[in-house]
C-alpha positions as CSV (number, residue, x, y, z in Angstrom):
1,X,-2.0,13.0,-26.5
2,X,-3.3,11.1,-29.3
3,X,-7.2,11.3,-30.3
4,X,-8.2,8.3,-27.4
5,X,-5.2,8.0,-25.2
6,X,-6.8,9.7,-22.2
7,X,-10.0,7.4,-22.8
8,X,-8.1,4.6,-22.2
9,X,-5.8,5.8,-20.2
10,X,-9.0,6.2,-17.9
11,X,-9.9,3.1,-18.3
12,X,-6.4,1.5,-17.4
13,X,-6.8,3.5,-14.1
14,X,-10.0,2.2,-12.9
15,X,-9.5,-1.1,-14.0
16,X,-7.0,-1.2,-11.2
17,X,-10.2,0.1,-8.5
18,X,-12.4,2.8,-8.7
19,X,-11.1,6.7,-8.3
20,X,-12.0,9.7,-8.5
21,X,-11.5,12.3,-10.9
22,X,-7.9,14.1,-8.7
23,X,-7.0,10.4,-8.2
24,X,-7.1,9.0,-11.9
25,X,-5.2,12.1,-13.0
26,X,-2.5,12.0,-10.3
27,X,-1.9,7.9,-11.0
28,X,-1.7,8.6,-14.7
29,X,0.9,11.1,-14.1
30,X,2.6,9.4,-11.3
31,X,2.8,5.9,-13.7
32,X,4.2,7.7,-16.5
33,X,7.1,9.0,-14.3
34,X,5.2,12.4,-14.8
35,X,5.8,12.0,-18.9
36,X,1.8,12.7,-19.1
37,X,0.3,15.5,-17.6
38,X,-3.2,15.5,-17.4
39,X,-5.5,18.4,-17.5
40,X,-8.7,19.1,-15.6
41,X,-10.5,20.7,-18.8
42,X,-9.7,17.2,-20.4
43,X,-9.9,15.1,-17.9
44,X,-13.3,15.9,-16.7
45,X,-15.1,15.5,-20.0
46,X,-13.3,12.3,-20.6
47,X,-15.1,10.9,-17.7
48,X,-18.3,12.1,-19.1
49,X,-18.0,10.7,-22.8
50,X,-17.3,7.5,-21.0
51,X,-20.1,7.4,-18.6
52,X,-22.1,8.1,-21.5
53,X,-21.0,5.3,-23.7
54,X,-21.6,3.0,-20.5
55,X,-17.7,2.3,-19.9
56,X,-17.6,3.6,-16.7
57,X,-20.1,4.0,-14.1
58,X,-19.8,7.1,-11.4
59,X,-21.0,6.7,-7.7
60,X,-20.5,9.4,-4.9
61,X,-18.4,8.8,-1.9
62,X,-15.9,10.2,0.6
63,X,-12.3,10.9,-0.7
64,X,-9.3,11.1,1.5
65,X,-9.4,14.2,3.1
66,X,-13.0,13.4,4.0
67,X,-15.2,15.1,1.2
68,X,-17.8,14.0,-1.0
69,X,-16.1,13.0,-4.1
70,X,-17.4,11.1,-7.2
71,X,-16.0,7.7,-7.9
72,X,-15.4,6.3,-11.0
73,X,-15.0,2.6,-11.5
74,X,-14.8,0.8,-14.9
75,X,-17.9,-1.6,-16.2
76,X,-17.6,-4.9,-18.2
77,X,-18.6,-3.4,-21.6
78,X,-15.6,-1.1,-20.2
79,X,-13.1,-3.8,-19.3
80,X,-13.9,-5.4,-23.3
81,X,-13.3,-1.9,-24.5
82,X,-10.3,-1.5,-23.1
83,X,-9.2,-4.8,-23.9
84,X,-9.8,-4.0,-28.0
85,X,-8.3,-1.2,-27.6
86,X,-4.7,-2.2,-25.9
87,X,-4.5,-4.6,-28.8
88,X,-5.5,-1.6,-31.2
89,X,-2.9,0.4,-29.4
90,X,0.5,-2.4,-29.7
91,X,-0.2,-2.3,-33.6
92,X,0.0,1.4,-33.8
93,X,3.1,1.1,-31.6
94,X,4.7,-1.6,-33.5
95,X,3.8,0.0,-37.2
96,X,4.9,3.4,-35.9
97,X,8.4,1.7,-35.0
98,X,8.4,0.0,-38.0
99,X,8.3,3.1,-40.1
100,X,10.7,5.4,-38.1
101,X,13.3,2.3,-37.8
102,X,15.8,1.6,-35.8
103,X,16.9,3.9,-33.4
104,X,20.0,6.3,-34.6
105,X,23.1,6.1,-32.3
């Protein structure tokens, strides 16, 4: 994935409600028709860089099968984040299909 797609990829995910961290993967996957796979050894420090930078906040709580699981859900300076950066990311779609054309038959 590009430099940032997980990050806001993350972002998309709890936007939606919080998660936690087997959750967010599996619905990234399961949305992109398992196009995207994401990685545990990604994935986890992801969350962490965005905790940090006050984008998400964690809180723990009981996952489905009954165990303690930390929850992710995203916070306002989060939801503006993500915000810039869907517009940042249709430019770099449109220029990127600007430059390769149309597509060959």
């Amino acid at each position: 994935m590009l430099q940032g797609t997980l990050d806001m990829l993350i972002l998309r995910t709890v936007l939606l409600a919080p998660a936690h961290g087997h959750t967010i993967a599996h619905a990234i996957e399961q949305t992109s028709d398992e196009v995207l796979e994401v990685e545990h050894g990604s994935l986890y420090p992801a969350l962490h860089r965005l905790e940090d930078r006050g984008l998400i906040a964690s809180f723990w709580g009981t996952s489905e099968n009954n165990r303690k699981a930390k929850y992710y859900r995203i916070t306002p300076a989060g939801k503006k984040h993500l915000a810039c950066e869907r517009s940042r990311w249709d430019e770099l779609v449109l220029a990127v299909a600007r430059v390769l054309g149309p597509a060959a038959e």
